[in-house]
C-alpha positions as CSV (number, residue, x, y, z in Angstrom):
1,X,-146.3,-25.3,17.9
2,X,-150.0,-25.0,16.6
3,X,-152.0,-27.7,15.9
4,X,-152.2,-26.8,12.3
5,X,-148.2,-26.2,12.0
6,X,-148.0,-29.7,14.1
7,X,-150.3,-31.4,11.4
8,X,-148.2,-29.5,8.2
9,X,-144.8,-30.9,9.9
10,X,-145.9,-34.3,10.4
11,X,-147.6,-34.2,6.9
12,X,-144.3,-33.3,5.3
13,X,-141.8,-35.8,7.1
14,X,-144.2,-39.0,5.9
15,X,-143.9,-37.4,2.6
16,X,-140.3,-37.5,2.9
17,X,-140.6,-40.8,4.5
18,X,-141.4,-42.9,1.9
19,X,-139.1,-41.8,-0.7
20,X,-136.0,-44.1,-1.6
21,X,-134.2,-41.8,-3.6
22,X,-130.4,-42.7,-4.7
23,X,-127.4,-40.8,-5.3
24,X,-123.8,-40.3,-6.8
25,X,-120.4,-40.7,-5.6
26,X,-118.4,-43.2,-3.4
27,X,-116.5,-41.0,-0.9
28,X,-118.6,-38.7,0.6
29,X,-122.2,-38.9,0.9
30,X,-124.3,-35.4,-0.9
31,X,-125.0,-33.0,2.0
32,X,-128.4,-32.4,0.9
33,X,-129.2,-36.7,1.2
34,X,-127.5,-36.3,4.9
35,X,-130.1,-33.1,5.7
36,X,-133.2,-34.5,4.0
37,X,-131.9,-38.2,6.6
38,X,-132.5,-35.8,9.5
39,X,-135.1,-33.8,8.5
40,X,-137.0,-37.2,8.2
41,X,-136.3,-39.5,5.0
42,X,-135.9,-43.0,6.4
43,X,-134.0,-44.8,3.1
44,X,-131.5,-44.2,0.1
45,X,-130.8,-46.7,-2.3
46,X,-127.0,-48.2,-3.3
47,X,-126.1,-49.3,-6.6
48,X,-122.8,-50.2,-8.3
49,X,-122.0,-46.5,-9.1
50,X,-121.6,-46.2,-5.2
51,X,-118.9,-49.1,-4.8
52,X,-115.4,-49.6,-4.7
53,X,-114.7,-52.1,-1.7
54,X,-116.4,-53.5,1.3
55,X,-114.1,-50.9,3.3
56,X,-114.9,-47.8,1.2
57,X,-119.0,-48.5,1.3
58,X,-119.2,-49.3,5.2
59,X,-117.1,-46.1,5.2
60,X,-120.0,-44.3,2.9
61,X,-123.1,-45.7,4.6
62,X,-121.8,-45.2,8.1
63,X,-122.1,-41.5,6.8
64,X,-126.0,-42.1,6.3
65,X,-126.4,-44.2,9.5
66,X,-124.7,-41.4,11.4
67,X,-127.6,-38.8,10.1
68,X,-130.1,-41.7,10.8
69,X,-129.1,-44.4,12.7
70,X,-132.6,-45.9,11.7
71,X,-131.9,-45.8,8.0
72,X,-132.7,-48.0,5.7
73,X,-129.8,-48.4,3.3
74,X,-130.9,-50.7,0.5
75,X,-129.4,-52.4,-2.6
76,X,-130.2,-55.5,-4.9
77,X,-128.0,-58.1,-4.3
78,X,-129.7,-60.6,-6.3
79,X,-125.9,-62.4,-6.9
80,X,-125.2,-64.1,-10.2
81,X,-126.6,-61.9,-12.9
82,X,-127.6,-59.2,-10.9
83,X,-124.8,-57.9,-8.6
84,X,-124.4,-54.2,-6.9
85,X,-121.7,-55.5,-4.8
86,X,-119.2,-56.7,-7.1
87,X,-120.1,-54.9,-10.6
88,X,-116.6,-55.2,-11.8
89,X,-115.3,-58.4,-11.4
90,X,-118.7,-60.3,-11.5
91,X,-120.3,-62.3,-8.3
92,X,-118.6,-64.8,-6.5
93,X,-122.1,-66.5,-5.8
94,X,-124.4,-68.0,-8.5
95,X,-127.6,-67.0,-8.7
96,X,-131.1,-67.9,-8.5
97,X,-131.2,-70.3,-10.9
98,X,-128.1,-72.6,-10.2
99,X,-129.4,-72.4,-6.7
100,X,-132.4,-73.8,-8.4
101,X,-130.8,-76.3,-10.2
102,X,-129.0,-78.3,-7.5
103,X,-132.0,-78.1,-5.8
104,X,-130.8,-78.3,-2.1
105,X,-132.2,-76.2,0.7
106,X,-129.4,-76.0,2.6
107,X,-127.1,-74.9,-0.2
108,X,-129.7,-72.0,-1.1
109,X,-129.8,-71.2,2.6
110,X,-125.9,-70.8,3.4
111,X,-125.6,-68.7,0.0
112,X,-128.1,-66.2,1.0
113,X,-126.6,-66.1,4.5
114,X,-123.1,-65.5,3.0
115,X,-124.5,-62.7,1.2
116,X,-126.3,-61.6,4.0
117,X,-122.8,-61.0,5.9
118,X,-121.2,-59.3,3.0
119,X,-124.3,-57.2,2.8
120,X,-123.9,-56.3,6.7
121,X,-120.3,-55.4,6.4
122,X,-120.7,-53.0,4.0
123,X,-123.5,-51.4,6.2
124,X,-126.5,-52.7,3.6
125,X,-129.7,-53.4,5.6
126,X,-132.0,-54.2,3.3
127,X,-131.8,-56.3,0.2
128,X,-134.1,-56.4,-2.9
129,X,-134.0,-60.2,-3.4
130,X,-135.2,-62.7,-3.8
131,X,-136.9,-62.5,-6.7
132,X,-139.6,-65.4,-6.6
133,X,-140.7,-64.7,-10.3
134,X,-141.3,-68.3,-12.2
135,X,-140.0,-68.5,-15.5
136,X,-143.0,-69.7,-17.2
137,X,-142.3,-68.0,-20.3
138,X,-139.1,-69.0,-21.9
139,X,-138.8,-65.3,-24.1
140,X,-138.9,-63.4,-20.9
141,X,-135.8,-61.1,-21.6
142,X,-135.6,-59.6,-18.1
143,X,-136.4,-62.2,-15.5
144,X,-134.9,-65.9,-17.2
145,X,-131.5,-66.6,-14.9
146,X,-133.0,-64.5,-11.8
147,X,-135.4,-67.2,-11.3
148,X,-135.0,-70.7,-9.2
149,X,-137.1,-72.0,-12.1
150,X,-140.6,-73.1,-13.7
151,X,-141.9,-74.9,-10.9
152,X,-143.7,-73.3,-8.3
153,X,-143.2,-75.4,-5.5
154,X,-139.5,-75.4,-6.1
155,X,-139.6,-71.6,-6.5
156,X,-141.6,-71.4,-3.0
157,X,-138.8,-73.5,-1.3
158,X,-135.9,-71.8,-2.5
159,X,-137.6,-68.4,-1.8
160,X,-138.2,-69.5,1.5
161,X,-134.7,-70.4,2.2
162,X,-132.5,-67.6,1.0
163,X,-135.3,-65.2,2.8
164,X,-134.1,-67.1,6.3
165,X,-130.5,-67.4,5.3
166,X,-130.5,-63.5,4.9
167,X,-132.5,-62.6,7.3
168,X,-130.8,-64.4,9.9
169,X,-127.8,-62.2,9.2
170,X,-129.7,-59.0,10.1
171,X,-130.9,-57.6,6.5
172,X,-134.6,-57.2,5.3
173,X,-135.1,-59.9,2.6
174,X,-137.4,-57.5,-0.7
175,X,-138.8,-60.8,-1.9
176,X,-140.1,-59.8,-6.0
177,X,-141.9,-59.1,-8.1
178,X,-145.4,-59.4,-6.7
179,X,-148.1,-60.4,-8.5
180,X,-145.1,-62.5,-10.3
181,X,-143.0,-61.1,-13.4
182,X,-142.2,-64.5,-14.8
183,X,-145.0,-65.0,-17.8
184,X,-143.7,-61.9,-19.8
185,X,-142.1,-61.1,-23.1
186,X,-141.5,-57.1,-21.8
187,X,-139.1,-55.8,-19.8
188,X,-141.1,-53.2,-17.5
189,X,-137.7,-51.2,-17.9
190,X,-138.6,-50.3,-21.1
191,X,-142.7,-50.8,-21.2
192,X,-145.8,-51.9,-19.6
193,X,-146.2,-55.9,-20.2
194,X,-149.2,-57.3,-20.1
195,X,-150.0,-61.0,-18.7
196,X,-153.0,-62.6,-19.8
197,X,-154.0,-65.3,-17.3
198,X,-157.1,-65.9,-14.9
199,X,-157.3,-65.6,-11.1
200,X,-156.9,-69.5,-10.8
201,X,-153.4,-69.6,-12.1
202,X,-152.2,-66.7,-10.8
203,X,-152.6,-68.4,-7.4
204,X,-152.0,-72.0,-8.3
205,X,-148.7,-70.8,-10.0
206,X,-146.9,-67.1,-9.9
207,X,-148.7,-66.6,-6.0
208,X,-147.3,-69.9,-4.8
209,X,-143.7,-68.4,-3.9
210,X,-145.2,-65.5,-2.1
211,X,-147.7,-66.6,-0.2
212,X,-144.9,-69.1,1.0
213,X,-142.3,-65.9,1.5
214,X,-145.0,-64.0,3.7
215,X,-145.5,-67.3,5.6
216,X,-141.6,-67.6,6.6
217,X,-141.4,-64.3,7.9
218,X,-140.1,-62.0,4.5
219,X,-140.3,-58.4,5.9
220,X,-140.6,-56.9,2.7
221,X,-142.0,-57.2,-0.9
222,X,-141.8,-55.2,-3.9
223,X,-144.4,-54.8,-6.6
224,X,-144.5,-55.2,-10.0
225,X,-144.8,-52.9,-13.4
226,X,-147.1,-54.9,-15.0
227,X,-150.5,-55.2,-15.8
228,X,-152.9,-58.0,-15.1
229,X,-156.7,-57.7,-16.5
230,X,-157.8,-60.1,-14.4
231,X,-157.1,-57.7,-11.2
232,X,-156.8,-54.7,-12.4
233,X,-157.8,-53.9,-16.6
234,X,-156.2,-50.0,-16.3
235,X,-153.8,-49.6,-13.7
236,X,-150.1,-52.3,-13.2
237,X,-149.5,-53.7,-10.2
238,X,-147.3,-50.8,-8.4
239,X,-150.1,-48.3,-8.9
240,X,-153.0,-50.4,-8.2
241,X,-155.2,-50.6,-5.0
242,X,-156.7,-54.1,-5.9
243,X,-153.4,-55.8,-6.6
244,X,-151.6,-53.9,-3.4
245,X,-154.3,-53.6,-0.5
246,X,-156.2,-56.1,-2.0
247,X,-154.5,-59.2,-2.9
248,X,-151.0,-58.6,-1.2
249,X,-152.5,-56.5,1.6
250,X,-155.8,-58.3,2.8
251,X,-156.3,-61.0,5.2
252,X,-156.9,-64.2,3.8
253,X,-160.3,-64.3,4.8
254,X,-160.8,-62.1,2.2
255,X,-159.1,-63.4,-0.7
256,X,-155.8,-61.7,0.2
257,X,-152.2,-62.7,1.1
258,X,-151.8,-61.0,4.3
259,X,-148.8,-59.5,4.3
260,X,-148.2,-57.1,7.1
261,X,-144.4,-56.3,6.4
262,X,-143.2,-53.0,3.8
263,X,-144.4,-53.1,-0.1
264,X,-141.5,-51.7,-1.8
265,X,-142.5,-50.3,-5.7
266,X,-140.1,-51.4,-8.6
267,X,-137.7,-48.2,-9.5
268,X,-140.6,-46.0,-10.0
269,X,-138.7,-44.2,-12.7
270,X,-139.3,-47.6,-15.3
271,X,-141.0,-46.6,-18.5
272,X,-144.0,-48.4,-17.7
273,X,-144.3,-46.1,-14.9
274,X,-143.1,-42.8,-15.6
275,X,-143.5,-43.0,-19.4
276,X,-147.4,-43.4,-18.6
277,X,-147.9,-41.4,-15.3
278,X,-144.6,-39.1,-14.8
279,X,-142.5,-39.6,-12.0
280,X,-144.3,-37.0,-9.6
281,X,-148.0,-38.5,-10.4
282,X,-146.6,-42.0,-10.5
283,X,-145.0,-41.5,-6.4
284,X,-148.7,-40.3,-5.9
285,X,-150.6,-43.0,-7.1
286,X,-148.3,-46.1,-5.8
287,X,-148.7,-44.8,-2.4
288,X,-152.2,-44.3,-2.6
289,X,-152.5,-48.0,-3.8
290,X,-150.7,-49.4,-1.0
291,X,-147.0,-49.4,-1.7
292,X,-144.9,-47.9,1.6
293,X,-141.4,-47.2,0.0
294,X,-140.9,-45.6,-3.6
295,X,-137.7,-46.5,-5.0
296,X,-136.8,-43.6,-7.3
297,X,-133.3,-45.3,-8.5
298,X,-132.4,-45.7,-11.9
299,X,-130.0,-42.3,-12.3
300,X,-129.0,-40.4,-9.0
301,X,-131.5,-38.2,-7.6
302,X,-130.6,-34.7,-6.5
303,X,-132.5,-32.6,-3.5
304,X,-134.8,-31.0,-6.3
305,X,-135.8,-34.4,-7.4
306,X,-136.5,-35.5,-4.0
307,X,-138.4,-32.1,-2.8
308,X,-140.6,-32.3,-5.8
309,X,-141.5,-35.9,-5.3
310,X,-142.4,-34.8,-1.6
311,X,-144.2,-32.2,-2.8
312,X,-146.6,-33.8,-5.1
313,X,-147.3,-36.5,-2.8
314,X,-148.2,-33.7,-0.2
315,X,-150.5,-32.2,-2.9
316,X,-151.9,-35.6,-3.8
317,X,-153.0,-35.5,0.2
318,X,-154.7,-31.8,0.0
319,X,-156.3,-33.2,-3.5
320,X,-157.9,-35.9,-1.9
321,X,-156.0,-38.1,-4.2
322,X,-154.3,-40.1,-1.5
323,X,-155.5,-40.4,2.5
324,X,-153.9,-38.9,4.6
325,X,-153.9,-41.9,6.9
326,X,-152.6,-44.2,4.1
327,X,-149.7,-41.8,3.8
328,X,-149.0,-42.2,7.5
329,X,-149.6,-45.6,7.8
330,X,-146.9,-46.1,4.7
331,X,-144.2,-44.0,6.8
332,X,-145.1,-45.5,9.9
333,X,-144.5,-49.0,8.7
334,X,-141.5,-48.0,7.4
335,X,-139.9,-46.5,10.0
336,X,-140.9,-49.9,11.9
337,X,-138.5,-51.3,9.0
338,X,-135.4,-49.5,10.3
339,X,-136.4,-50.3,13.4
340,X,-136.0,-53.8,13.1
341,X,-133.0,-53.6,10.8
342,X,-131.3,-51.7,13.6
343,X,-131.5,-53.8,16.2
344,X,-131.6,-57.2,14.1
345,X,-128.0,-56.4,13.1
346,X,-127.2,-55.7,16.2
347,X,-128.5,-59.1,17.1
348,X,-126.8,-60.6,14.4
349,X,-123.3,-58.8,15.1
350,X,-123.1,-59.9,18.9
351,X,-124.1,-63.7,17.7
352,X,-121.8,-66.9,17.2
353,X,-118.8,-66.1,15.0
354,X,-118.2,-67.8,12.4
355,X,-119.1,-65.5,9.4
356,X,-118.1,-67.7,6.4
357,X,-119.4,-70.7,7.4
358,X,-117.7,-74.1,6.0
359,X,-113.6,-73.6,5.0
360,X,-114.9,-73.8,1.4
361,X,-115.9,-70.8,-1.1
362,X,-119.9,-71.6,-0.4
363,X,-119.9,-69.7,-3.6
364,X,-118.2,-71.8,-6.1
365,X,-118.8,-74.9,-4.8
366,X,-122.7,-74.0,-5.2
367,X,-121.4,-73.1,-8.9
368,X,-120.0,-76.7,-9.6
369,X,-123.1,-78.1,-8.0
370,X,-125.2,-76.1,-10.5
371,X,-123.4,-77.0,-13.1
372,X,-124.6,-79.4,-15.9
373,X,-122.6,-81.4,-18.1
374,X,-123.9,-83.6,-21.6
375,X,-121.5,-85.6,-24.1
376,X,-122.4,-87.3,-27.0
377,X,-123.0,-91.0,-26.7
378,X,-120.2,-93.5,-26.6
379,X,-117.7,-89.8,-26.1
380,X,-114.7,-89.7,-24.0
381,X,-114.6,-88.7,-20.6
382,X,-113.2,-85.2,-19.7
383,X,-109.7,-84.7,-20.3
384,X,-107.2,-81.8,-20.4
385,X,-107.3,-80.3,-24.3
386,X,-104.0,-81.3,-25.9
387,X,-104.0,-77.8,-27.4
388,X,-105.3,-74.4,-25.2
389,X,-108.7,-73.5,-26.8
390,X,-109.7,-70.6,-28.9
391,X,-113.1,-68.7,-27.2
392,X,-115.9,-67.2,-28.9
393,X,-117.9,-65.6,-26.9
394,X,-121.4,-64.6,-28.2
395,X,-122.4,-60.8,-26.3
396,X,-126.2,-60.3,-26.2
397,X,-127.5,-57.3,-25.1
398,X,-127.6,-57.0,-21.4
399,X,-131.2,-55.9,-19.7
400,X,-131.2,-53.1,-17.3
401,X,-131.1,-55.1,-14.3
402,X,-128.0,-56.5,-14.8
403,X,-126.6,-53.7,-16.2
404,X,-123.9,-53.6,-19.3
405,X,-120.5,-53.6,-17.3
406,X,-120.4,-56.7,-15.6
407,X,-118.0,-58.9,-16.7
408,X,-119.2,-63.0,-18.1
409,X,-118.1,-65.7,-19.5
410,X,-114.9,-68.7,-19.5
411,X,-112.1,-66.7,-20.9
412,X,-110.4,-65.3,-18.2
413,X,-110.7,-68.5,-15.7
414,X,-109.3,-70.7,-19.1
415,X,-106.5,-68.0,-19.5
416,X,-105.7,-68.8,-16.0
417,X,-106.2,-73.1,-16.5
418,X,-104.5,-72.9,-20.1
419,X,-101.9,-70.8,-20.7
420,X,-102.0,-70.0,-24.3
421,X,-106.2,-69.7,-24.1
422,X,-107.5,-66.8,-26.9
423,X,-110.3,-65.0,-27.1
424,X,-112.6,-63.4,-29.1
425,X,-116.3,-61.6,-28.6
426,X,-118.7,-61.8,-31.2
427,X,-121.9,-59.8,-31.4
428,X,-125.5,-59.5,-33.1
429,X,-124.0,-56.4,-35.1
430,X,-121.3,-58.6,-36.7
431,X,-123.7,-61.5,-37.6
432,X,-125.7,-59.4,-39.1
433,X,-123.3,-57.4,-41.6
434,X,-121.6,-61.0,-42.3
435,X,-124.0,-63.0,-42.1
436,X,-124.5,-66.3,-38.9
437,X,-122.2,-68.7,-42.2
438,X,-119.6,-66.1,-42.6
439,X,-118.8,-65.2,-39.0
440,X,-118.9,-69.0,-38.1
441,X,-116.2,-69.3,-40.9
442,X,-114.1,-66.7,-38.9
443,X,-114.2,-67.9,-35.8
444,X,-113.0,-71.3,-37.6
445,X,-110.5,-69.4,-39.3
446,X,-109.1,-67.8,-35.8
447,X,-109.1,-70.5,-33.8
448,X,-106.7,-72.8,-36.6
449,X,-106.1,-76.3,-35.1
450,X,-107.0,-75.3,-31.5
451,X,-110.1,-76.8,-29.9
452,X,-113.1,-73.9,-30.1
453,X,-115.3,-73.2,-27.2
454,X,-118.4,-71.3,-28.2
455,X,-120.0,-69.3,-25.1
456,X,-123.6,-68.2,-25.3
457,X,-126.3,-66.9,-23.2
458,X,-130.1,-67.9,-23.6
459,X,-129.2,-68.9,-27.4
460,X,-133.0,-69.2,-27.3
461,X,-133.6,-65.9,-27.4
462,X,-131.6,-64.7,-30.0
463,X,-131.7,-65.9,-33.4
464,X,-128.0,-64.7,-34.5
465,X,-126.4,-66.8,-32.0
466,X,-128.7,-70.1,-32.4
467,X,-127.9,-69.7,-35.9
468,X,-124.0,-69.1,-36.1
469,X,-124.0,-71.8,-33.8
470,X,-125.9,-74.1,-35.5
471,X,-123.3,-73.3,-38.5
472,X,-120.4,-73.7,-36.2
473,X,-121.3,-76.9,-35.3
474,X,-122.2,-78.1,-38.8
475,X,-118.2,-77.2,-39.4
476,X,-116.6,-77.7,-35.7
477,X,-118.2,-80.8,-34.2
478,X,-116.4,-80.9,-31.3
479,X,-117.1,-77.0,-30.8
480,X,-117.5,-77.4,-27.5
481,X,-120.9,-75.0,-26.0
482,X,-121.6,-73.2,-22.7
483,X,-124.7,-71.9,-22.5
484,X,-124.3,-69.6,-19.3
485,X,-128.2,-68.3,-19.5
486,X,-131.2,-70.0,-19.8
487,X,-130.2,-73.4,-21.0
488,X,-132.5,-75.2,-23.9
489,X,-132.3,-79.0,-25.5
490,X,-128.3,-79.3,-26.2
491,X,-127.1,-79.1,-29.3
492,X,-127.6,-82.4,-30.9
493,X,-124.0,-84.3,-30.7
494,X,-121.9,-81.2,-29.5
495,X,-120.3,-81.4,-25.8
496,X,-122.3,-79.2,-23.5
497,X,-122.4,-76.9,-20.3
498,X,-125.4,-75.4,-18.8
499,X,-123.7,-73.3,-15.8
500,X,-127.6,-71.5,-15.3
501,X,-126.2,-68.5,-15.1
502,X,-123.2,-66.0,-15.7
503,X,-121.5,-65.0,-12.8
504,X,-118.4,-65.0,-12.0
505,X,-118.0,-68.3,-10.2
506,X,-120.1,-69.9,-13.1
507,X,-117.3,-69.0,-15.8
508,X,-114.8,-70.8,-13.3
509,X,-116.9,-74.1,-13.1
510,X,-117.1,-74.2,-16.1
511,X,-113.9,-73.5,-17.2
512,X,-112.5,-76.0,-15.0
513,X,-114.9,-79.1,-16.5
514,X,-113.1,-77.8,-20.2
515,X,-109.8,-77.9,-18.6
516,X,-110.1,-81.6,-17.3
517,X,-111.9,-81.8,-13.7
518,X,-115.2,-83.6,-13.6
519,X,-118.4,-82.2,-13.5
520,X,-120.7,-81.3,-10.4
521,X,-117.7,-81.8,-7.9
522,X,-117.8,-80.0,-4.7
523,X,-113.6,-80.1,-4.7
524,X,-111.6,-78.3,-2.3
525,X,-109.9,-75.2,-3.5
């Protein structure tokens, strides 16, 4: 082989290299994803279009690991809201925000070490979690429930913990979304946001969990679609060199964080990419910044996709666009990535047995701890409801990152407490045509005698459901309220559950406090 065809080759594979393309189907992996593993792509994406059991997916990524044993098979198993694993039935593990709420260490550890073990039986080595974002601002429709909560140092500690609970088990922890997506009104899924604060805060409050992530050993990091002025005035943080090799990239001497492991980019398909850039240009210009590992992951990618993407990275190169040695430095680094998940699962798989940890479900009884309970003054203590209760749950609009299939919410686990339980789902459409009055007057009228339970998700942010709410209450007193999102000050003399978030587990804790067991118990199943 010439020199020149050597170059060419080598050229091509780190093209092919950092893309992190994703695909359909459950069975049988596409043969063009098992050529494009061999002919040098180190990592393909899994989301919950590619599950059906733990069985079936170890089945469908051995197919990738047996094309490249090295490969880096990725999801985002956030738990809680966010959930690849179990899209159907909803998470049996709460997420970051009930972690955050009962506040202990070891709790937050032995969750993320649960799902690291999940993760490894179904063959995932790499997961894009935690995020470390702080939920400073209240509105933020696409972070809120994902985050352990407004305070940085509690943020940091809880980052830190699920990052060594995981990565004990073997799996990459993808802590995100650097510079910090927490003080946003936008979803980045839909357009650029914007965050207007000064170098000081950004490292006395969004940098805090990071910089304590990259100190406790998190091999990866993923950036962030959005833009902050005070870095960068033109460019968000996935496509810009001062955010990436600057701040996340440069030693501390120089101002920076010093991370060393793989920058993974948000899905670089995201409006306030590819709306802005294109998808080819966008691949280009992350690289060039500093990211190692393009996620392209919002529909299934084909071989086209993935050939053109190569492509215009390899043209970006002959442009002059991006260095050559930046594009080989990106591959290189992560190729060390499967490296290490390779043999840290091995590791991990000939350690001490004991998979599941304590007897209990670590899952729910981190629910029950999360769980928070307030009665009006001088009220009863829980009891078991006399009649079953009539549920009205209120449906929001789910963001992108959850997804709009994943089931929420107390009905089901009642049903199974109180035979007799009904149910009804309410939406923005119907308060609107009826008005928040006339649909509170409905639900009234459904649920007769029987006690009402009114389920809700960040109230706060949607004015339909404060309001029919605030109507129901005026009519129902003892409507009793589960806010399974973001909770806000209770409703003034109503009984009320904050579960701090909506998974699976979640809607059973709370179900059981409305069917008579106290609140914040760690009970045995």
């Amino acid at each position: 082989m010439t020199t020149a065809h050597h170059a060419t080759d080598t050229l091509t594979r780190d093209a092919l290299a950092v893309l992190q393309p994703t695909f359909a189907g459950t069975t049988r992996a596409p043969d063009w994803l098992l050529r494009q593993l061999e002919n040098g792509m180190t990592g393909v994406g899994i989301f919950g279009r590619n599950v059906q059991s733990t069985e079936q997916l170890a089945a469908l990524t051995g197919q990738l690991r047996a094309a490249n044993p090295e490969v880096l098979v990725a999801t985002d198993e956030e738990a809680g809201d966010v959930t690849r694993l179990e899209l159907i039935g909803g998470s049996s593990f709460p997420g970051n925000l009930a972690l955050g709420a009962a506040d202990d260490l070891d709790l937050t550890r032995a969750v993320a070490t649960a799902i690291g073990h999940r993760l490894t039986e179904c063959g995932i080595s790499v997961n894009w979690a935690p995020s470390a974002d702080i939920n400073t601002d209240p509105g933020n429709p696409v972070i809120g429930v994902r985050s352990f909560g407004q305070d940085p140092a509690l943020v940091a500690r809880h980052t830190v913990a699920f990052v060594e609970g995981l990565q004990s088990t073997g799996v990459a922890a993808c802590v995100k979304h650097f510079p910090g997506h927490g003080n946003t009104s936008v979803d980045s899924h839909l357009a650029m946001p914007r965050i207007d604060i000064d170098l000081d805060t950004l490292h006395s409050r969004e940098l805090v969990p990071f910089k304590a992530a990259i100190a406790a050993g998190t091999r990866c990091v993923m950036s962030a679609h959005i833009l902050l002025p005070a870095l960068d005035p033109d460019r968000p943080g996935t496509l810009s060199p001062s955010v990436l090799a600057g701040l996340l990239r440069a030693p501390e001497t120089q101002g920076g964080l010093g991370f060393d492991g793989v920058i993974y980019s948000d899905a670089i398909e995201m409006k306030a990419i590819e709306a802005v850039h294109g998808l080819a240009r966008g691949c280009a210009l992350a690289v060039a910044a500093g990211a190692d590992a393009i996620c392209v992951g919002g529909t299934p990618s084909d071989e086209a996709e993935v050939l053109r993407l190569r492509d215009a990275i390899i043209q970006a190169v002959r442009d002059g666009e991006l260095s050559e040695e930046r594009l080989h430095d990106a591959a290189e680094r992560v190729r060390a990535l499967g490296r290490w998940t390779a043999r840290a699962r091995a590791e991990a798989a000939a350690g001490p047995a004991g998979r599941s940890g304590p007897a209990r479900d670590i899952g729910l009884a981190a629910a029950r701890r999360a769980l928070r309970l307030t009665r009006p003054e001088g009220s009863p203590a829980t009891a078991p409801p006399t009649l079953a209760p009539y549920v009205a749950s209120f449906h929001p609009v789910a963001n992108i990152a959850v997804g709009h299939h994943t089931p929420w919410g107390v009905a089901t686990e009642l049903e199974r407490l109180l035979p007799g339980t009904r149910s009804a789902d309410h939406t923005a459409d119907q308060a609107r045509a009826a008005g928040p009055a006339a649909l509170a007057a409905r639900i009234l009228e459904e649920a007769g005698e029987h006690p009402v339970v009114a389920v809700v998700r960040d109230a706060h942010r949607h004015p339909w459901m404060a309001d029919t709410l605030t109507a129901l209450l005026a009519a129902r007193p003892d409507t009793t309220v589960v806010e399974m999102g973001v909770p806000e000050s209770p409703p003034a003399g109503a009984v009320y559950i904050a579960t701090h978030g909506a998974a699976r587990v979640c809607g059973r804790a709370a179900a059981e406090v409305i069917a008579g067991a106290p609140a914040g118990e760690d009970r045995d199943q």
